[in-house]
C-alpha positions in Angstrom: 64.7 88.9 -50.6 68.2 88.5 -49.0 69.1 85.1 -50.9 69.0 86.4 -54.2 72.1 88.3 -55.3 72.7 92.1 -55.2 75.2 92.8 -58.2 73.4 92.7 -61.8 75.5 89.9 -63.0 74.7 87.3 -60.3 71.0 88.5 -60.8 71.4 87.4 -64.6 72.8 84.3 -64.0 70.3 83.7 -61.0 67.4 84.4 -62.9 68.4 82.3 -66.1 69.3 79.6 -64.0 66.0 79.3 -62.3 63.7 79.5 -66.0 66.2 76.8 -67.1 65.4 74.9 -64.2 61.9 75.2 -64.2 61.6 75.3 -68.2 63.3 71.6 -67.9 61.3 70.2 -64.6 58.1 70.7 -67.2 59.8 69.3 -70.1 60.7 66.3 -67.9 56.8 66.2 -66.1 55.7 66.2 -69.9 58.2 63.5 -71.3 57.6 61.5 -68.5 54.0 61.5 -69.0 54.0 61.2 -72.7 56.4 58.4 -72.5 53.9 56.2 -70.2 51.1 56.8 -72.6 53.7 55.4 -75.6 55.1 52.3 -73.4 51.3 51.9 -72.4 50.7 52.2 -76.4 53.6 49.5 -77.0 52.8 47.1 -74.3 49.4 46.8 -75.9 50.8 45.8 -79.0 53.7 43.6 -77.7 51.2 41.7 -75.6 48.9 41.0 -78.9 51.6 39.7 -81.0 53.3 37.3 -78.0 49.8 35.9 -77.2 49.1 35.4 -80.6 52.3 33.7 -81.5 52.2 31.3 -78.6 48.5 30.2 -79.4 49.5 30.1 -82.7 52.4 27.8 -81.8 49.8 25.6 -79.3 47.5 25.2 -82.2 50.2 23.9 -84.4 51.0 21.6 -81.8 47.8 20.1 -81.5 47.0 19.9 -85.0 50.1 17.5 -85.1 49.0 15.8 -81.4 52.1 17.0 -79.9 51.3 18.7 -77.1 54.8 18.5 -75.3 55.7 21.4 -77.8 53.0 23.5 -76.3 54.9 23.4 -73.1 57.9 24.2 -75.0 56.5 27.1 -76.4 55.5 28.2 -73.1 58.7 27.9 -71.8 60.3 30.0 -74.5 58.0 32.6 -74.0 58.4 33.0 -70.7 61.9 33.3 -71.1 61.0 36.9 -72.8 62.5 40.0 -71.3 59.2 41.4 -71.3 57.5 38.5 -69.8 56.9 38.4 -66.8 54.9 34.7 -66.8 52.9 32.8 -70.2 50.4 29.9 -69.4 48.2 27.7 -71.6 44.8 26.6 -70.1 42.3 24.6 -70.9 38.5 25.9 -71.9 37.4 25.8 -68.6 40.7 27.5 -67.0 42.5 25.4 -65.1 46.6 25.6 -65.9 47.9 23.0 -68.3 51.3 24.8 -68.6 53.1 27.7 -67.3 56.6 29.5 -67.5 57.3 29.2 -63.8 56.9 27.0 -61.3 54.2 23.7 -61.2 50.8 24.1 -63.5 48.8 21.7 -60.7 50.3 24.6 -58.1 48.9 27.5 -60.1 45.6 28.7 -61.0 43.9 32.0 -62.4 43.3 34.8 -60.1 39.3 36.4 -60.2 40.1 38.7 -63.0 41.7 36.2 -65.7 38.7 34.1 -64.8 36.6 37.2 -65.8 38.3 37.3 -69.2 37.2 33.8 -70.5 33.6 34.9 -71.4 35.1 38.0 -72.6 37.5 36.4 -75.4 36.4 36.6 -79.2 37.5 33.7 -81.8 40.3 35.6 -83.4 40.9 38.7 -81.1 43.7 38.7 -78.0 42.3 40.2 -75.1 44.4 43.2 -73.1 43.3 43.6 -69.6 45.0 45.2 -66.3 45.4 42.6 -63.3 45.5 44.3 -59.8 48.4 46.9 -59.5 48.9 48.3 -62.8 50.0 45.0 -64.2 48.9 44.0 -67.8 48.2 41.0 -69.5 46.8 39.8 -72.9 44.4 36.3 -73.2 43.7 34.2 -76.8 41.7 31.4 -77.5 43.6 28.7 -78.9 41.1 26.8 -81.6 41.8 24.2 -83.8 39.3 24.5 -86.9 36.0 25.3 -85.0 36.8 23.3 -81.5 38.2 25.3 -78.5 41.2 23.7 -77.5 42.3 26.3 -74.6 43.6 29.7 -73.9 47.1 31.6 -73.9 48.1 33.9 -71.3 51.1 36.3 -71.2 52.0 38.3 -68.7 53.4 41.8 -68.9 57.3 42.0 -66.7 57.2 45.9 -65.7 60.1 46.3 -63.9 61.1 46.2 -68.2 58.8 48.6 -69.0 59.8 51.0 -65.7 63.4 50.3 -66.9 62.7 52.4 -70.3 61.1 54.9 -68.8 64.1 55.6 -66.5 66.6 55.6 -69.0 64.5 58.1 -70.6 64.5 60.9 -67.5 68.1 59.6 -66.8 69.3 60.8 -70.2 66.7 64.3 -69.7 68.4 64.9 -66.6 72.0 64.6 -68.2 70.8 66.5 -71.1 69.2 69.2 -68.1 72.6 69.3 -66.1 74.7 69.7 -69.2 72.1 72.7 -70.6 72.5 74.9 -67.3 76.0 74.1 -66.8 76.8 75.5 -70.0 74.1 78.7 -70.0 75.7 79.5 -66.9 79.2 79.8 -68.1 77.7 81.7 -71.1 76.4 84.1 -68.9 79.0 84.5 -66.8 81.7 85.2 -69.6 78.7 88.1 -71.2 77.8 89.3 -67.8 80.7 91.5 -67.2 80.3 92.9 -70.3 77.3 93.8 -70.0 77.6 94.9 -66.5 80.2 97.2 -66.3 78.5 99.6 -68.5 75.5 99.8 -66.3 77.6 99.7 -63.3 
């Protein structure tokens, strides 16, 4: 092998260098991986709670026949960092409100209009729409009547945004780690060198 070095201390430093390297790529590949199931984990729950506070919010604001609040509460949702858009429809699905944009201009793709019949009374609904994108459903009931359904919709760039501050800091950590186990070895190697040389 005429790229790795001759003299026993370059060897050393060589050989640590590489098991560092490759001891951190796996840590990394196992963070990395651990860390999508927890944000996957976390998502979950975060949809489940938003959902359930905006029907909870749309029922409140029926029960007092306001239904201009429901908008509202639409609108703050939507303004989430983690939303990426929250709608209100009615039983049937068509869009009554919606963070973005015109309700009249948008409607419910083929899987949301797969979730209605899938929604329970008191559950929210988690379910992946197209490329990896998530979103949570609830029905929205005032006493025994079904009123409509909440929608929120996960914003990933947020969640893709954790996980690279995650291998961001790894990497530092990683850089930092060899940079300093190679000055380590190469203040013992002559040390240790000399006597075998």
């Amino acid at each position: 092998m005429r790229w790795w070095p001759r003299t026993i201390r370059w060897q050393m430093l060589a050989g640590l260098l590489l098991l560092e390297t490759l001891s951190l790529g796996l840590f990394a590949l196992v963070l990395v991986h651990q860390q999508t199931q927890n944000v996957y984990l976390r998502t979950q729950k975060r949809l489940a709670y938003e959902v359930a506070s905006m029907a909870l919010q749309a029922r409140e604001a029926l029960l007092q026949n306001r239904p201009g609040w429901v908008g509202l509460s639409v609108m703050m949702m939507g303004k989430a960092p983690t939303v990426s858009l929250a709608k209100v429809t009615d039983p049937e699905g068509n869009v009554l409100f919606v963070s973005e944009g015109e309700p009249e201009q948008t409607t419910l793709n083929s899987a949301e209009r797969a979730q209605i019949s899938q929604v329970r009374h008191e559950e929210p609904r988690f379910f992946a729409v197209g490329n990896n994108q998530w979103e949570s459903v609830k029905a929205i009931y005032t006493g025994s009547d079904l009123r409509g359904y909440a929608w929120v919709e996960n914003d990933r760039d947020w969640d893709r945004e954790q996980l690279l501050i995650i291998l961001h800091g790894t990497v530092i950590f990683g850089i930092i780690w060899i940079m300093a186990s190679g000055l380590l070895v190469l203040l013992m190697a002559g040390s240790i060198s000399r006597p075998l040389a």
